[in-house]
C-alpha positions as a Markdown table, in Angstrom:
| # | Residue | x | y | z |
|---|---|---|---|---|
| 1 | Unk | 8.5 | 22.4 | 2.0 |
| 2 | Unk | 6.6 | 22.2 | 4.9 |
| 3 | Unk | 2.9 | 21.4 | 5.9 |
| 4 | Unk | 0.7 | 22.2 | 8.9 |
| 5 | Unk | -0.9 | 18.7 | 9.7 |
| 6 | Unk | -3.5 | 20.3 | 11.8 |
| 7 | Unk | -4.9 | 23.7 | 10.4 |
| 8 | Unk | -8.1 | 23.5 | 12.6 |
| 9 | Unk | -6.1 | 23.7 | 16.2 |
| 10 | Unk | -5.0 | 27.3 | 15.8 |
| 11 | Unk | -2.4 | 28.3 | 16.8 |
| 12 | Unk | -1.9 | 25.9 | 19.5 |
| 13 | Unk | -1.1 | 22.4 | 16.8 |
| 14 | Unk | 1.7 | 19.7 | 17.3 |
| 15 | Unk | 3.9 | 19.2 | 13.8 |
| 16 | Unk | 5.6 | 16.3 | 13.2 |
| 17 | Unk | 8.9 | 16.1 | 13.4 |
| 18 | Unk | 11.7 | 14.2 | 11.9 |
| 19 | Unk | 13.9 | 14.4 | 14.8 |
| 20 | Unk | 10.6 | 13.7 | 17.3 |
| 21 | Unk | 11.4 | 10.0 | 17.5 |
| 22 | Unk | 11.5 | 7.2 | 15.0 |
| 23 | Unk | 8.7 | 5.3 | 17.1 |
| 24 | Unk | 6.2 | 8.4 | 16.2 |
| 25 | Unk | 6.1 | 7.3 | 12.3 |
| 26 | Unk | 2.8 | 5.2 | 12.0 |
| 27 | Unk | 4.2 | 1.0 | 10.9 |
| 28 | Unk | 3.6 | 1.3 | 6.9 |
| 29 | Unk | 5.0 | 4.8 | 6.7 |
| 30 | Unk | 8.1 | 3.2 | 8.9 |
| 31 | Unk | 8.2 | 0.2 | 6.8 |
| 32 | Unk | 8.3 | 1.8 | 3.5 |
| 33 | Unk | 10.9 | 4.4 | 4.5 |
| 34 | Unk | 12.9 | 1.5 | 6.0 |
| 35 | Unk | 12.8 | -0.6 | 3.2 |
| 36 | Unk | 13.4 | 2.0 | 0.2 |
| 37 | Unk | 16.4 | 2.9 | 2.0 |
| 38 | Unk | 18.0 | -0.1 | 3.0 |
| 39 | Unk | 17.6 | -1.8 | -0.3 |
| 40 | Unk | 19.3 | 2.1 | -1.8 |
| 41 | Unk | 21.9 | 1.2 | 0.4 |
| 42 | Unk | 22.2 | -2.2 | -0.5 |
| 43 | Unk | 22.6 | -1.2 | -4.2 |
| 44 | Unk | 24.9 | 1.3 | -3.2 |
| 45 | Unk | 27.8 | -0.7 | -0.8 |
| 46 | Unk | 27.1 | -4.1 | -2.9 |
| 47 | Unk | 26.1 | -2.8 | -6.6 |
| 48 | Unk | 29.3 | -3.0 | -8.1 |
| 49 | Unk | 29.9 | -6.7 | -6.9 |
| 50 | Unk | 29.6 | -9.1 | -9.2 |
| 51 | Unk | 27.5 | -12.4 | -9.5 |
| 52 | Unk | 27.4 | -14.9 | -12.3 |
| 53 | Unk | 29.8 | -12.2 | -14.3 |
| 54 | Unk | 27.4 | -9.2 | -14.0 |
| 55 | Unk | 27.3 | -6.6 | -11.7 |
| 56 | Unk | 24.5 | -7.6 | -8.7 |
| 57 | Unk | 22.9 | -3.9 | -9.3 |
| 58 | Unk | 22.2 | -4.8 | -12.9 |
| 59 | Unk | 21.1 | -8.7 | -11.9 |
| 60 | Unk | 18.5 | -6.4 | -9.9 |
| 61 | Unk | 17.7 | -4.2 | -12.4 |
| 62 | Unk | 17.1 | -6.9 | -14.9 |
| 63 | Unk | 14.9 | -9.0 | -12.0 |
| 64 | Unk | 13.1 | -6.2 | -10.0 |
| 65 | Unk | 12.8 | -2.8 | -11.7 |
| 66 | Unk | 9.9 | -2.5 | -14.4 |
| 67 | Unk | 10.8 | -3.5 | -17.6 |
| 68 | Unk | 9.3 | -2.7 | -20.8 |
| 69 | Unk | 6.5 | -5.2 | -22.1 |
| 70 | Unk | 9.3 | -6.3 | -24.8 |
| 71 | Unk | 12.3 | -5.8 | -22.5 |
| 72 | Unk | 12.0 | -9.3 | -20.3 |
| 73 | Unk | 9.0 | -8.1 | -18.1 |
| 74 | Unk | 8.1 | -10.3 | -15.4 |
| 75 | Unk | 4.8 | -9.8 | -13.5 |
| 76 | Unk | 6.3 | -9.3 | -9.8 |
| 77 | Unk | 8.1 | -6.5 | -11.3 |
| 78 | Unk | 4.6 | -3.9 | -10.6 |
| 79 | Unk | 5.6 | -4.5 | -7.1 |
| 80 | Unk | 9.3 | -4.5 | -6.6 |
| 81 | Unk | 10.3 | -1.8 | -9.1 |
| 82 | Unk | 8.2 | 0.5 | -6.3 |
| 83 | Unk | 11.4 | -0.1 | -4.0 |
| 84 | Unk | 14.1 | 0.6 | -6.2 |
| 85 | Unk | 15.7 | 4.4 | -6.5 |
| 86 | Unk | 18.2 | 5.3 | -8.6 |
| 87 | Unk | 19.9 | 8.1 | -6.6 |
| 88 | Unk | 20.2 | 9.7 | -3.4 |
| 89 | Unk | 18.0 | 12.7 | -4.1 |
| 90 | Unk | 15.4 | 10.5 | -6.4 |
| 91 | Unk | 15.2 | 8.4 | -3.3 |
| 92 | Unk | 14.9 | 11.5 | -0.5 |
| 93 | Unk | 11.9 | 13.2 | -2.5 |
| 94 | Unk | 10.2 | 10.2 | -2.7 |
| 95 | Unk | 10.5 | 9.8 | 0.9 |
| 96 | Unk | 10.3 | 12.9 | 2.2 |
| 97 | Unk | 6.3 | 13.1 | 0.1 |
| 98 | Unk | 5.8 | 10.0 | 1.4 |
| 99 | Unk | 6.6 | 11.3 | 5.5 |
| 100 | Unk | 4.8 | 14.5 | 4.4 |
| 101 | Unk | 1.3 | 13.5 | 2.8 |
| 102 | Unk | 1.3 | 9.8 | 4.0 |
| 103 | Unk | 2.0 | 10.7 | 8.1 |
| 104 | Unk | -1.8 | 12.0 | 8.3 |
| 105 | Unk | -3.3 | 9.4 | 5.6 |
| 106 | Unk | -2.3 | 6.4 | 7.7 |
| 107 | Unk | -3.4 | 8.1 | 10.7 |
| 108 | Unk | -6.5 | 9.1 | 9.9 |
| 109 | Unk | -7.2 | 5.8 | 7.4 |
| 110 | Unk | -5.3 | 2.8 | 9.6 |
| 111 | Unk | -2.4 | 1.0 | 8.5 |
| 112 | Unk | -4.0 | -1.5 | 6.5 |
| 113 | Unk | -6.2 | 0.5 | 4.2 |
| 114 | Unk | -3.0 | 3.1 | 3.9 |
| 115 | Unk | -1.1 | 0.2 | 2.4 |
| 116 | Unk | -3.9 | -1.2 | 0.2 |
| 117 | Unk | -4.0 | 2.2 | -1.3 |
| 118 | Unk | 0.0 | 2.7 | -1.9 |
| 119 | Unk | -0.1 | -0.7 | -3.3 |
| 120 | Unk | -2.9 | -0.5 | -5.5 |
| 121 | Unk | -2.0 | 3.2 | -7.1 |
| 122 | Unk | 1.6 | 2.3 | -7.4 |
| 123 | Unk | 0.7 | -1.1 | -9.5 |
| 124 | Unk | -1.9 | 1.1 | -11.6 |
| 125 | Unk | 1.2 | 3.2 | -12.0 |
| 126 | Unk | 3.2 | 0.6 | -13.7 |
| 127 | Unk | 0.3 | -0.8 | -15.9 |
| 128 | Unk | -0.4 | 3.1 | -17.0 |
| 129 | Unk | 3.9 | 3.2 | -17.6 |
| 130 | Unk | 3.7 | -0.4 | -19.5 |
| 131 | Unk | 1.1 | 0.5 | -21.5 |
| 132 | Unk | 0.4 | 4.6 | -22.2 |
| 133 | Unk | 4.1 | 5.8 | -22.1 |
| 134 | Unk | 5.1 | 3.6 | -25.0 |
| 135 | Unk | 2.3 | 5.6 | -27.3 |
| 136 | Unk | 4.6 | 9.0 | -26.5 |
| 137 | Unk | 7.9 | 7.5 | -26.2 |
| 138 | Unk | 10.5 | 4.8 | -26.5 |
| 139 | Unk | 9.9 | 2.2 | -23.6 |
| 140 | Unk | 12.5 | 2.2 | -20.7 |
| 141 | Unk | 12.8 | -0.1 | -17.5 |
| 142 | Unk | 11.4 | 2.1 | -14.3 |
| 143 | Unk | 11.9 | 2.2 | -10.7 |
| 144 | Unk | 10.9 | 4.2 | -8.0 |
| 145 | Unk | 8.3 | 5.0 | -6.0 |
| 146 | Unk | 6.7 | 8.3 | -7.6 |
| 147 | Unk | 3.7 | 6.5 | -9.4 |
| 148 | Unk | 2.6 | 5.7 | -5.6 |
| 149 | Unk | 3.4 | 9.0 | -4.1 |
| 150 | Unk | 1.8 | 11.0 | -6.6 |
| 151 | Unk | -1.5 | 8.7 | -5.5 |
| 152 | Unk | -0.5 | 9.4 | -2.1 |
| 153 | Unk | -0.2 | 13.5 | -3.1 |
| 154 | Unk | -4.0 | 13.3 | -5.3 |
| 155 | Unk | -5.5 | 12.0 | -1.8 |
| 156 | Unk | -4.3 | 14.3 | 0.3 |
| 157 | Unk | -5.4 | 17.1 | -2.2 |
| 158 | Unk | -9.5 | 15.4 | -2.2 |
| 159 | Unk | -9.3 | 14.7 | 1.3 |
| 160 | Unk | -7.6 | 17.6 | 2.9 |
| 161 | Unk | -8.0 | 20.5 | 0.3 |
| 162 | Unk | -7.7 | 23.5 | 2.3 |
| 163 | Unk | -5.0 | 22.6 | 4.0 |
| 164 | Unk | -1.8 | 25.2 | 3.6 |
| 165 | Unk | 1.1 | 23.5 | 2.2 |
| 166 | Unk | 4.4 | 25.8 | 2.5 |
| 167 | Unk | 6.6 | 26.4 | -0.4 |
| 168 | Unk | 10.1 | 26.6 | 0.7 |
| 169 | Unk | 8.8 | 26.9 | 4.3 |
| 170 | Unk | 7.8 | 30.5 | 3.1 |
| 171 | Unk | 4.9 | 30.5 | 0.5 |
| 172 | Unk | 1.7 | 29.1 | 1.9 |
| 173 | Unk | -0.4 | 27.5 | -0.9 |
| 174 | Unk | -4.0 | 25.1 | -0.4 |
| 175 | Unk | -3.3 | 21.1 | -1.2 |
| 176 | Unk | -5.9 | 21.4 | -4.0 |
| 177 | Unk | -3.8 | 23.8 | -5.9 |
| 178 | Unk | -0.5 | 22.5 | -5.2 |
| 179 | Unk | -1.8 | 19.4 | -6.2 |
| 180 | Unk | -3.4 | 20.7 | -9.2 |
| 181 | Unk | -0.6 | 22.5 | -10.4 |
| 182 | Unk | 1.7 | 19.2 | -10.2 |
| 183 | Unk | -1.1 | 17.4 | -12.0 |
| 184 | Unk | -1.1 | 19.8 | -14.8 |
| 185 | Unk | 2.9 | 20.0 | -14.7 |
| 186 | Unk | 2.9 | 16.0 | -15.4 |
| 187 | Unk | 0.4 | 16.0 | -17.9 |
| 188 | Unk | 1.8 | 18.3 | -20.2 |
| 189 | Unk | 5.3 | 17.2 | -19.8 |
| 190 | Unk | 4.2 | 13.5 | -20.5 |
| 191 | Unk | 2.0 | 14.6 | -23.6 |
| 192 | Unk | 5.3 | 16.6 | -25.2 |
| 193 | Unk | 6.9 | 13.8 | -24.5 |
| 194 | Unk | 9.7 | 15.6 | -22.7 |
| 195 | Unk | 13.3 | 13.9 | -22.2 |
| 196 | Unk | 14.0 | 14.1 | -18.7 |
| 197 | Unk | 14.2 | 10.7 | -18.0 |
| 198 | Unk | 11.4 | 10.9 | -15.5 |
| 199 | Unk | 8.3 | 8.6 | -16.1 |
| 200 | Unk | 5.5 | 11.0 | -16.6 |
| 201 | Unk | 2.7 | 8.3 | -17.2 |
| 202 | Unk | 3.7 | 6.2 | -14.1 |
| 203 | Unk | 3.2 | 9.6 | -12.2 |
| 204 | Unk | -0.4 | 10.2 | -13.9 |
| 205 | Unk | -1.1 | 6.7 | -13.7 |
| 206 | Unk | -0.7 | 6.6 | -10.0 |
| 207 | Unk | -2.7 | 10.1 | -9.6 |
| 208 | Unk | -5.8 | 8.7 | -11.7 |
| 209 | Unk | -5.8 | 5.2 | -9.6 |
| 210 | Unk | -5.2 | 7.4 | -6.3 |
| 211 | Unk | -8.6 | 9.7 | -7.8 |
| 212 | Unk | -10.4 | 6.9 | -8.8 |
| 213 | Unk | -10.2 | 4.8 | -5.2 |
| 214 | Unk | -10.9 | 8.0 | -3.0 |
| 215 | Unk | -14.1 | 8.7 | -5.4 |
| 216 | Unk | -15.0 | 4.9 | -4.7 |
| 217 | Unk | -14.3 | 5.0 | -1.4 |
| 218 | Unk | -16.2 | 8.0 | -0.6 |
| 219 | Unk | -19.2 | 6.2 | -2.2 |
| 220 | Unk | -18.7 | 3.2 | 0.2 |
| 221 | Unk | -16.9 | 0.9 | -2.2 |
| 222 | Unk | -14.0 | 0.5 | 0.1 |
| 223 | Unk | -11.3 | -2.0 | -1.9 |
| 224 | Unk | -9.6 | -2.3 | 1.9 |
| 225 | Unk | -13.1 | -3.6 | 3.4 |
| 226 | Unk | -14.0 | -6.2 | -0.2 |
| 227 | Unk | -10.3 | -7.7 | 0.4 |
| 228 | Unk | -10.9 | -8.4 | 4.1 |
| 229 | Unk | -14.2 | -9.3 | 3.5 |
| 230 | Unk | -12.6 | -12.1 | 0.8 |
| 231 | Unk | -10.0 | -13.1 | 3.2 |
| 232 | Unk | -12.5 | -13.6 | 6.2 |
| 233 | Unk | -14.6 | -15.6 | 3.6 |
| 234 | Unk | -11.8 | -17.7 | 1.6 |
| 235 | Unk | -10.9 | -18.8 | 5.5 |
| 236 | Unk | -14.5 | -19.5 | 6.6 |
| 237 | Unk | -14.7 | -21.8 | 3.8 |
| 238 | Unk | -11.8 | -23.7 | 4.3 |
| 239 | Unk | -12.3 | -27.2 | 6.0 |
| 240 | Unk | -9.9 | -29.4 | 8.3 |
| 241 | Unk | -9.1 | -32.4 | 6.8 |
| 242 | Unk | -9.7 | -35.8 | 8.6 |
| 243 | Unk | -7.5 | -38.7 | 8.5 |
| 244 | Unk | -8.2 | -41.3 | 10.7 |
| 245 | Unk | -5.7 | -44.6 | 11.3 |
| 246 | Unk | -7.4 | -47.9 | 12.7 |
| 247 | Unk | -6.4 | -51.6 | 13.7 |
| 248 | Unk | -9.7 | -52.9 | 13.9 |
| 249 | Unk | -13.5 | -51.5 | 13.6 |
| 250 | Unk | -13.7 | -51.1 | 17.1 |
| 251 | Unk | -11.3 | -48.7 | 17.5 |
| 252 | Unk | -11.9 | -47.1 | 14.2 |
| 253 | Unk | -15.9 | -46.5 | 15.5 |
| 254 | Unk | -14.3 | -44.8 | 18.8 |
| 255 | Unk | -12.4 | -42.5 | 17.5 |
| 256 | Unk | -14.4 | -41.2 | 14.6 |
| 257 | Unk | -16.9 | -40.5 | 17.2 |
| 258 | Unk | -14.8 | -38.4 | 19.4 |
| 259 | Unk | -13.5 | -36.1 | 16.5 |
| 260 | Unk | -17.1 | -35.7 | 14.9 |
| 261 | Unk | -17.6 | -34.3 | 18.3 |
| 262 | Unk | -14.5 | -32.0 | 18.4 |
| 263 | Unk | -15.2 | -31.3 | 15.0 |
| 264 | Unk | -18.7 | -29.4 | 15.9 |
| 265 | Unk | -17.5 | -28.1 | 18.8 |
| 266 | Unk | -15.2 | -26.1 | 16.4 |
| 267 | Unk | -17.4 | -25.4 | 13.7 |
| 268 | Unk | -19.9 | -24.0 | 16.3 |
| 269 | Unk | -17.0 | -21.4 | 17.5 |
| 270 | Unk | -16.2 | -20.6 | 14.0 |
| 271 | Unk | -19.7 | -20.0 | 12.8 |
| 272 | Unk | -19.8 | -17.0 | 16.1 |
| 273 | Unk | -16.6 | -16.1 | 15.3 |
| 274 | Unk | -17.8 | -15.5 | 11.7 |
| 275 | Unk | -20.9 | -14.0 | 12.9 |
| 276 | Unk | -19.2 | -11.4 | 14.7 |
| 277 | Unk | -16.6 | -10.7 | 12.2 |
| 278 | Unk | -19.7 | -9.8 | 10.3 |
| 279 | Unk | -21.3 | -7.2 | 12.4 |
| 280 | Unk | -17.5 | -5.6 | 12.7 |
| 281 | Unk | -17.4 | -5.7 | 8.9 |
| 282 | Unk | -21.4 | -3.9 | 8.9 |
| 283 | Unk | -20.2 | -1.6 | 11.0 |
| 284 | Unk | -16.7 | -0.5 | 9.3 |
| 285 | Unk | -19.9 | -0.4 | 5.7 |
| 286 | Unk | -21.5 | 1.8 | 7.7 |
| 287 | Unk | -19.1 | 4.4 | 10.1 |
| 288 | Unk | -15.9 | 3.6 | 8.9 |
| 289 | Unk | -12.6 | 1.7 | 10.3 |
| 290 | Unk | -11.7 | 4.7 | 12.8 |
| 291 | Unk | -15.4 | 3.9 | 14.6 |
| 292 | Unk | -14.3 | 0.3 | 15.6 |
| 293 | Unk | -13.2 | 0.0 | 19.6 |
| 294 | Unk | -9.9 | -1.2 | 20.1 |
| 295 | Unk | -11.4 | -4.7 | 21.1 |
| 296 | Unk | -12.7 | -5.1 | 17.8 |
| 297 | Unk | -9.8 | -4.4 | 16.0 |
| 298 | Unk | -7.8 | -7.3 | 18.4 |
| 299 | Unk | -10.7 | -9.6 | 17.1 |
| 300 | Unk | -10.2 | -8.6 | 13.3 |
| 301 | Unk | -6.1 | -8.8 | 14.0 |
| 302 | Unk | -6.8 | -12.2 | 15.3 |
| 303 | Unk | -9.8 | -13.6 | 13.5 |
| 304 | Unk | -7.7 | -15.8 | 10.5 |
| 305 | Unk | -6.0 | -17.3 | 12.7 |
| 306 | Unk | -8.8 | -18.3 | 14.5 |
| 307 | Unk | -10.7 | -19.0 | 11.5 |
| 308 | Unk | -8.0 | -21.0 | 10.2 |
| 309 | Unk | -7.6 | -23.7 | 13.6 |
């Protein structure tokens, strides 16, 4: 497949290419392709190995993929199953979605909201796997990172949904009916409970979460802005503690009174510092993350740390 990342250019567009240069991929897309395919490799040069008298791929199974709730599931598993393929072509699908709907997400959303959202429909994946695949049939462990790339697919097909998507570089068909049809392909294979081996309800369950947050989000309940707005105020409520060693009352008087001093000097930073975080944060509400100047995303980078002193 192929897909024409700017169908309102004409004929004069630039497409992305694989071979353009790694340092073109925006840093989550990077990351993620990075990861998935260093910890496949992993698996695949150091699986067989043994450790405690098991092989180390199925001590990773056992501790990272998503087990079933009666099969030894561990809560850190809705993340870390995400980065675990079974196979070379399992993993290059994933990927290859992930390059081809994800390039123009990030870009157009930022890295951080791209990642809350790949995150958040890829856990909502697992809960849907952990909880509505049992009702169709048995429970198996999971992996892999098709519950988040099918959120990843439904967001390109609300965002983007007359953009051409080629079938086998040949057949050109609009995102919201490629998407649609996959959609509609999942759901009925997950209802009739087909045997494929492929976890139909993960897919779905990312899909819905992926539908869910773009309705949200297009509403102005942005998840990305409530979690930065919690972090900003988590840190703005965190005080320095004071400890203060003394020989006599004399001394102990002196230097109490020069850190009360420092002490306000600091809160009075923090409390502009907070106060412009605030108008940043009214301003992302209002136009979005993509309206911020590039100053104002260096003082968002570097707020918690300032916060934090």
């Amino acid at each position: 497949m192929s897909i024409d990342p700017y169908p309102h250019r004409g004929s004069h567009y630039y497409r992305p290419s694989l071979f353009g240069g790694f340092a073109y991929f925006p840093p989550v897309i990077k990351w993620l392709l990075l990861s998935n395919t260093g910890i496949w490799l992993f698996m695949l040069f150091f699986g067989r190995f043994s450790a405690g008298g098991y092989p180390i791929s199925y001590v990773i199974y056992d501790l990272f993929a998503l087990n079933p709730l009666s099969g030894g599931f561990k809560l850190w598993e809705l993340v870390t199953y995400l980065f675990i393929h079974g196979g070379f072509l399992h993993l290059f699908f994933n990927m290859f979605a992930l390059w081809m709907f994800g390039m123009q997400l990030e870009n157009d959303w930022g890295s951080r909201k791209f990642l809350t959202f790949y995150m958040t429909t890829g856990i909502g994946a697992g809960l849907s796997n952990l909880f509505i695949a049992p009702l169709f049939a048995p429970p198996v462990a999971t992996i892999g990172a098709s519950g988040a790339i099918y959120g990843v697919l439904i967001a390109f097909g609300m965002l983007y949904p007359d953009q051409p998507i080629y079938l086998y570089f040949l057949l050109p068909i609009k995102a919201k009916y490629f998407v649609a049809f996959y959609i509609m392909l999942e759901l009925f294979s997950g209802v009739t409970g087909t045997s494929d081996g492929i976890a139909h309800f993960a897919h779905l369950g990312g899909a819905l979460v992926g539908f869910i947050y773009i309705l949200l989000d297009q509403k102005g309940y942005s998840l990305d802005e409530y979690l930065m707005r919690l972090k900003a105020w988590l840190e703005s409520r965190r005080k320095p503690s004071l400890r203060v060693f003394h020989r006599n009352e004399e001394i102990t008087d002196a230097k109490f009174e020069d850190v009360d001093e420092s002490r306000q000097r600091r809160d009075k930073e923090k409390e502009k510092l907070q106060r412009r975080v605030d108008e940043i944060l009214d301003k992302i509400s209002k136009s979005g993350y993509a309206s911020l100047t590039e100053e104002e995303k260096r003082i968002l980078f570097e707020a918690s740390k300032k916060l934090d002193t």
